[in-house]
N, C-alpha and C positions, 0 to 999 in steps of 0.2 A: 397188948390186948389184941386177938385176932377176933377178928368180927364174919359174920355168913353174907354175904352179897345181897339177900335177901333181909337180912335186917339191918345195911350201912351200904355203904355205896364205895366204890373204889375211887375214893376222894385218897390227895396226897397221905394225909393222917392214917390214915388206916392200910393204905397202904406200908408206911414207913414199920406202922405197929408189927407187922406181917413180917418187914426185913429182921428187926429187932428182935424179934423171939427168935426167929431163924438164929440168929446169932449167939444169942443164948443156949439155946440148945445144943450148939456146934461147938460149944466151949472149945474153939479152935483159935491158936495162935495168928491165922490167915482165912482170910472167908472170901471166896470168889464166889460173885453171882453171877449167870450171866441172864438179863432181859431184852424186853422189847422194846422203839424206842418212843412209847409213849411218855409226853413231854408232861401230862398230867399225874401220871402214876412214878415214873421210872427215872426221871431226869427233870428234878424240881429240887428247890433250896431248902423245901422241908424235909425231904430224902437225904439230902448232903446235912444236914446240919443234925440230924437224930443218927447216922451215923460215924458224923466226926466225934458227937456226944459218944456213942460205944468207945472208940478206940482210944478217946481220953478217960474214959474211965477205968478207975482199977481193977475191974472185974474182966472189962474188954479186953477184943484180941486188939494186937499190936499194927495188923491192916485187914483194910477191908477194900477186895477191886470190885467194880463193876464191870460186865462186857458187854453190850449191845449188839443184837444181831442186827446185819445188814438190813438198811430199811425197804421193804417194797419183796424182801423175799422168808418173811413169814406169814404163815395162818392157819389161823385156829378155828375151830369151828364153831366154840364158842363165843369169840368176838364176831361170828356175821352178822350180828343183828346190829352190829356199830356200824360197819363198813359195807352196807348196803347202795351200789352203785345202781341208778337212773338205767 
């Protein structure tokens, strides 16, 4: 289920729902994402655990990587209202 930012909040779950349709859709033997490395969204055990769920499943691709970009040299304009420095 993908949800609008404005009706759910970018909590792990909603996130994950996000990777998971991706993958569905990708009906791909291999699925590389690559994100950010937020620890709340992008790098949490509810993200590993709905994905090891895909790739055990019978419908699932057979792997799935993540890449993380280097920390401290991305930005978005949309997250400055997170990262608003004093």
């Amino acid at each position: 289920m993908l949800c609008h930012e404005a009706l759910s909040e970018r909590c792990a779950g909603d996130v994950a729902s996000a990777y998971i349709e991706a993958i569905e859709i990708s009906n791909s033997e291999k699925v590389l994402f690559w994100a950010d490395n937020c620890c709340s969204q992008n790098k949490n055990w509810r993200l590993f655990t709905a994905l090891c769920t895909c790739v055990n499943a019978e419908w699932g691709p057979s792997e799935v990587e993540i890449k993380y970009l280097e920390r401290g040299h991305t930005y978005l304009k949309a997250d400055a209202c997170y990262n608003k420095r004093p």
